[in-house]
N, CA, C and O atoms as CSV, one atom per row, in Angstrom:
chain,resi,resn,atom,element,x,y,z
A,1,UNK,N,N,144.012,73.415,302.164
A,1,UNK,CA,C,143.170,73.556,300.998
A,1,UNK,C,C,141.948,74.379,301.387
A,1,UNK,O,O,141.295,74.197,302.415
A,2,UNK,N,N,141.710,75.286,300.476
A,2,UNK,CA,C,140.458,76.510,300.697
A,2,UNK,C,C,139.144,75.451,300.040
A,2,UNK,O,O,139.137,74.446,299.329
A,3,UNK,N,N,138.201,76.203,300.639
A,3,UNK,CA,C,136.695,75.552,300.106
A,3,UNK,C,C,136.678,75.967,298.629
A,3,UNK,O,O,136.260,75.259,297.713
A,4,UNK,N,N,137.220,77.287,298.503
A,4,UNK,CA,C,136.998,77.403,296.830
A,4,UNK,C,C,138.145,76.479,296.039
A,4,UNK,O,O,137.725,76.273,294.900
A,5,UNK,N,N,139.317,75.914,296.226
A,5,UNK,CA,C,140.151,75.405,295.531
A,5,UNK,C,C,139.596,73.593,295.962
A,5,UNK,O,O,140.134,72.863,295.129
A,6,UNK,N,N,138.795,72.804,296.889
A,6,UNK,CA,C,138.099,72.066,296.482
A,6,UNK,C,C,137.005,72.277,295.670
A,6,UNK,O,O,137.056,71.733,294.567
A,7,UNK,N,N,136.037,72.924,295.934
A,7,UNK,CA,C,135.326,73.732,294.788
A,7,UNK,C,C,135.504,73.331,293.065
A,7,UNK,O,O,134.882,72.613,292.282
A,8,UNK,N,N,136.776,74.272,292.975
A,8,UNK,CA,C,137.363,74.123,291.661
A,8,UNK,C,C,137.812,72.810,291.409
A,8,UNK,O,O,137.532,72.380,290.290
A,9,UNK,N,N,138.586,71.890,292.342
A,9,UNK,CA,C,139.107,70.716,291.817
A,9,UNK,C,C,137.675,69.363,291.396
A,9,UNK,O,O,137.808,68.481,290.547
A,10,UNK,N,N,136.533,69.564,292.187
A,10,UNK,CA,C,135.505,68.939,292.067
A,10,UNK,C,C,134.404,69.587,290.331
A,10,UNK,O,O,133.617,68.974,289.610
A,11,UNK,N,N,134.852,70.842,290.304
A,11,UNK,CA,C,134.260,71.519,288.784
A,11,UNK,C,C,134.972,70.440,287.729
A,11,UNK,O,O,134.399,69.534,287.125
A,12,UNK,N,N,136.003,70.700,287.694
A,12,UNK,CA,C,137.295,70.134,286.974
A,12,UNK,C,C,137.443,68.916,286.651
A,12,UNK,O,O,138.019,68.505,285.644
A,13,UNK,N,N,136.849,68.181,287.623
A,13,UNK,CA,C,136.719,66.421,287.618
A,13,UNK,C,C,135.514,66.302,286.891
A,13,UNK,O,O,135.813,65.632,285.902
A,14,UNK,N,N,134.660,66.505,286.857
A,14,UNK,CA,C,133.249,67.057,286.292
A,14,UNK,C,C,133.041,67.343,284.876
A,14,UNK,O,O,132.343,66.746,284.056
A,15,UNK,N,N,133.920,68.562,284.725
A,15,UNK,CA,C,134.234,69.081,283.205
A,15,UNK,C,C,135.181,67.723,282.494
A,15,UNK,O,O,134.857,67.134,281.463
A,16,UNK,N,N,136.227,67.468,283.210
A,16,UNK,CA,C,136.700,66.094,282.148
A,16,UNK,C,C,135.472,65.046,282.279
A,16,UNK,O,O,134.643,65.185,281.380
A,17,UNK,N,N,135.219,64.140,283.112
A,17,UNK,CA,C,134.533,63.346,283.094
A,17,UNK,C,C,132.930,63.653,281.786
A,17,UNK,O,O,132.366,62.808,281.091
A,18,UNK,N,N,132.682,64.947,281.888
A,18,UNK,CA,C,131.738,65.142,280.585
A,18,UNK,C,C,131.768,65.236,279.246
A,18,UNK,O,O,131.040,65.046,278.272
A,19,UNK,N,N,133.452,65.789,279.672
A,19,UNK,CA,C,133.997,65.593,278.052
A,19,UNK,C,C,134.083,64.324,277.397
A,19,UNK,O,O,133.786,63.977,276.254
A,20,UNK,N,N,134.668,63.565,278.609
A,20,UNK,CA,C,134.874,62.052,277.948
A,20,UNK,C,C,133.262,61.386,277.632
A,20,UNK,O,O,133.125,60.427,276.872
A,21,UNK,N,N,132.389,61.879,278.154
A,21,UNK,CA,C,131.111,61.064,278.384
A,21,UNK,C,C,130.453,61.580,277.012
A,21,UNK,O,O,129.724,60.913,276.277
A,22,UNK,N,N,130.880,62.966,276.814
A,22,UNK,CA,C,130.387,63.461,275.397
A,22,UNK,C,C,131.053,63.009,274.008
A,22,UNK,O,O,130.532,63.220,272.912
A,23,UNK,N,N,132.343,62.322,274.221
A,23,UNK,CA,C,132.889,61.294,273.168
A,23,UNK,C,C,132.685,60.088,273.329
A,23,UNK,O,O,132.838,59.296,272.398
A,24,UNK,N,N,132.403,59.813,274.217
A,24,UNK,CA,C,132.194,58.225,274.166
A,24,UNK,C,C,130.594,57.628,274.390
A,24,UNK,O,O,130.327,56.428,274.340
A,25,UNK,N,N,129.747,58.542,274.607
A,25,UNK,CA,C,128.248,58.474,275.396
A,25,UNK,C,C,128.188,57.624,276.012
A,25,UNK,O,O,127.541,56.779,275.393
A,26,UNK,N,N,128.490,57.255,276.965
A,26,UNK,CA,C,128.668,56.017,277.815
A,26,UNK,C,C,127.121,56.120,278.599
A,26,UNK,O,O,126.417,55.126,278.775
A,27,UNK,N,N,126.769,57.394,278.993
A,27,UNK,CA,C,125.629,57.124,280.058
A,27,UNK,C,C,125.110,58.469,279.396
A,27,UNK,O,O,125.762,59.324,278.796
A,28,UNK,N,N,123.614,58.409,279.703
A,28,UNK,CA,C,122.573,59.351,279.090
A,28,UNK,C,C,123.046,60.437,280.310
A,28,UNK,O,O,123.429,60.140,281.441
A,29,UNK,N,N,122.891,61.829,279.700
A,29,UNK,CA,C,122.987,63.206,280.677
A,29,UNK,C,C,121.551,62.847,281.374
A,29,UNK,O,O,120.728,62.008,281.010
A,30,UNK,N,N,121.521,63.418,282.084
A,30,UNK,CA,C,120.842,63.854,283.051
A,30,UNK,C,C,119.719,62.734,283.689
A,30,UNK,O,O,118.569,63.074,283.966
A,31,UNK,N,N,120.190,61.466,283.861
A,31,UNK,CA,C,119.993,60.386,284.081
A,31,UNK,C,C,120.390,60.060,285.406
A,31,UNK,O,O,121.342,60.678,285.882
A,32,UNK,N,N,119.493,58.698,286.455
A,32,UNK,CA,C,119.986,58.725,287.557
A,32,UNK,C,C,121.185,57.727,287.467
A,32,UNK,O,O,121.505,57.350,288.594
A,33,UNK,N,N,121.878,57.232,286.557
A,33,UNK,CA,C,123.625,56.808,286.781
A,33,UNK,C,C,124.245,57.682,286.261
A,33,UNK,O,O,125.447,57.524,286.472
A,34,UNK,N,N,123.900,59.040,285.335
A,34,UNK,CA,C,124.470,59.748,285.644
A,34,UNK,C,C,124.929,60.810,286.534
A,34,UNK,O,O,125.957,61.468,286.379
A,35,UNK,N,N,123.939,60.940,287.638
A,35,UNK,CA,C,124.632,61.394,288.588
A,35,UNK,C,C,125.180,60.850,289.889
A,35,UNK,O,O,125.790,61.280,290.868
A,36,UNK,N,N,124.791,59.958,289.546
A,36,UNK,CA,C,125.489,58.737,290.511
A,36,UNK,C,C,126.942,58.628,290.203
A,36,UNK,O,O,127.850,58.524,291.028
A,37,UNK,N,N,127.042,58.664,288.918
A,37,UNK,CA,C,128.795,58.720,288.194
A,37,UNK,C,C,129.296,60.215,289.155
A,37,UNK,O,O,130.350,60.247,289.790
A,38,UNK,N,N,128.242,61.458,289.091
A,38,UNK,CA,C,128.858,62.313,289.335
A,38,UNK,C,C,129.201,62.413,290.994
A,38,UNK,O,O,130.061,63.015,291.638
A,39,UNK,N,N,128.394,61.761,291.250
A,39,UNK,CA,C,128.501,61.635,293.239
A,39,UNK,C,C,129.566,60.714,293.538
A,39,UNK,O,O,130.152,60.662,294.619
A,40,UNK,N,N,129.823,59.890,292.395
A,40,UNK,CA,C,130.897,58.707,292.919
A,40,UNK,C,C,132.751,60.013,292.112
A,40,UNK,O,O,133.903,59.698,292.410
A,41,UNK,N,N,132.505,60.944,291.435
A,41,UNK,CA,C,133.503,61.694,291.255
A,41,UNK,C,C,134.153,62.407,292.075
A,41,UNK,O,O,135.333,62.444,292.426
A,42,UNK,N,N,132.519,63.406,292.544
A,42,UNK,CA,C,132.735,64.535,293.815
A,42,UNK,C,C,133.308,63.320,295.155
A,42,UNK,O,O,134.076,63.754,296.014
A,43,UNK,N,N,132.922,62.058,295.197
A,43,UNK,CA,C,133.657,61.713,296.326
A,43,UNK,C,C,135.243,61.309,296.174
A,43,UNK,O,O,136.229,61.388,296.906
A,44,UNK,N,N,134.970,60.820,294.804
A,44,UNK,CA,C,136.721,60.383,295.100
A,44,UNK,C,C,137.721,62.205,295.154
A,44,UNK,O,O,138.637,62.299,295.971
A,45,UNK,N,N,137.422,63.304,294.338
A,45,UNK,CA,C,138.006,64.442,294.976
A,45,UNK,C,C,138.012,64.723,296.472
A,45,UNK,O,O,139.066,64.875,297.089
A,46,UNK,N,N,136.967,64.780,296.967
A,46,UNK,CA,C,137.005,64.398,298.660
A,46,UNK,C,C,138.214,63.815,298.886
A,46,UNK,O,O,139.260,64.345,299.262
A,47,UNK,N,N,137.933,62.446,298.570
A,47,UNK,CA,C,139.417,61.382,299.390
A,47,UNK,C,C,140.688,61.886,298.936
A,47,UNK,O,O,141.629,61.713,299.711
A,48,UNK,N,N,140.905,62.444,297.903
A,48,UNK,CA,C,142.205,63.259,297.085
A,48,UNK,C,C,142.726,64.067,298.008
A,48,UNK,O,O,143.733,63.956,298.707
A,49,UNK,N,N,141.707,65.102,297.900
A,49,UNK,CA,C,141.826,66.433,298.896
A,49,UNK,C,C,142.400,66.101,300.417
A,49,UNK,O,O,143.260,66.751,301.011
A,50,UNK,N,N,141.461,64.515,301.062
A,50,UNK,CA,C,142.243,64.183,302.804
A,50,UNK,C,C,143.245,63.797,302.301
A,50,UNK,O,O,144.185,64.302,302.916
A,51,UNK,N,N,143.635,63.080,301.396
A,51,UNK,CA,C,145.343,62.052,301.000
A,51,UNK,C,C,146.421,63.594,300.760
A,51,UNK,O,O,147.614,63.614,301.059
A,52,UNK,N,N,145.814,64.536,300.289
A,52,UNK,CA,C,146.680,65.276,300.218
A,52,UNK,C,C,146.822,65.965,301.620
A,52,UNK,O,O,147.914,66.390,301.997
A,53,UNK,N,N,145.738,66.057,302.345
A,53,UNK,CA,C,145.894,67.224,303.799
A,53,UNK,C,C,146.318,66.143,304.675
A,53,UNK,O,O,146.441,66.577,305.821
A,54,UNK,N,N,146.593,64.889,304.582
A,54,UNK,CA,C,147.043,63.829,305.086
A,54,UNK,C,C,145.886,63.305,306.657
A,54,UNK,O,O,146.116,62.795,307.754
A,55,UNK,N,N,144.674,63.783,305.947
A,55,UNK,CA,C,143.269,63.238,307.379
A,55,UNK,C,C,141.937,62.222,306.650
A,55,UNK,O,O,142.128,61.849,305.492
A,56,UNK,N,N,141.106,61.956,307.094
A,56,UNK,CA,C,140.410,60.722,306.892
A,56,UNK,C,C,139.339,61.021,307.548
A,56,UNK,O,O,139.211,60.540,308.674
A,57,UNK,N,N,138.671,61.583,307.197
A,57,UNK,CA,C,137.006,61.696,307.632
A,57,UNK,C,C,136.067,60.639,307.046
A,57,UNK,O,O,136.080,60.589,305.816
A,58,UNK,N,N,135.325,59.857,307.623
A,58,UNK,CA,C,134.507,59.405,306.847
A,58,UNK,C,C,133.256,60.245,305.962
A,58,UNK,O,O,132.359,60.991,306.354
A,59,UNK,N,N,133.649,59.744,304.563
A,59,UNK,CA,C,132.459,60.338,303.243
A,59,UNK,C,C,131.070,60.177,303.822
A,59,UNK,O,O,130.882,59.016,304.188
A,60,UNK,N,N,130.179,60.875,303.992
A,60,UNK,CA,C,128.845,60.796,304.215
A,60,UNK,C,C,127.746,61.113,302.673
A,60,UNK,O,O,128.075,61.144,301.487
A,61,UNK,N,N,126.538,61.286,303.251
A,61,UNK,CA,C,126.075,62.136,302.024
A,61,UNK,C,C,126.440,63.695,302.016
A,61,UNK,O,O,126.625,64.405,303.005
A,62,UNK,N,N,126.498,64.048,300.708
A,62,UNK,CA,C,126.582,65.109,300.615
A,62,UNK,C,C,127.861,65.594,301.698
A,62,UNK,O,O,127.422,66.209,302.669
A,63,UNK,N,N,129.193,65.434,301.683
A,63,UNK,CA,C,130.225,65.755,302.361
A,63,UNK,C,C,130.923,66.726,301.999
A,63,UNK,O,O,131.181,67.197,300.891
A,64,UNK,N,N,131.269,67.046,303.239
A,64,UNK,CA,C,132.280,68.715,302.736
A,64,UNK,C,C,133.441,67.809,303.597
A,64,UNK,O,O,133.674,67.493,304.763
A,65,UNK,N,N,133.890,67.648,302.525
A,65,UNK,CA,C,135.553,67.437,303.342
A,65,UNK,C,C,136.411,68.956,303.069
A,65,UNK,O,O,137.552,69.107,303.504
């Protein structure tokens, strides 16, 4: 997996997750659980991305898997 095709898969998780948040308003934009929602997204793509390259780094802050 290229840095730009995690990249894109972390945009993507992002763009749905706002869509749904923009039909359902679950959490105020630009709020600190909302980006907490978004840090708890960008990580689970992380863990996606090792389950698929089949490795296990531990998530830190701010991680580049």
């Amino acid at each position: 997996m290229t840095k730009g095709e995690l990249e894109y898969a972390i945009r993507r998780a992002l763009n749905i997750f706002d869509e749904w948040n923009d039909v359902t308003g679950f959490v105020a934009k630009h709020t600190g659980y909302y980006y907490e929602i978004q840090g708890v997204i960008e990580d689970a793509v992380h863990c996606g991305a090792q389950a698929a390259l089949g490795v296990q780094v531990p998530l830190g802050p701010k991680s580049k898997s």
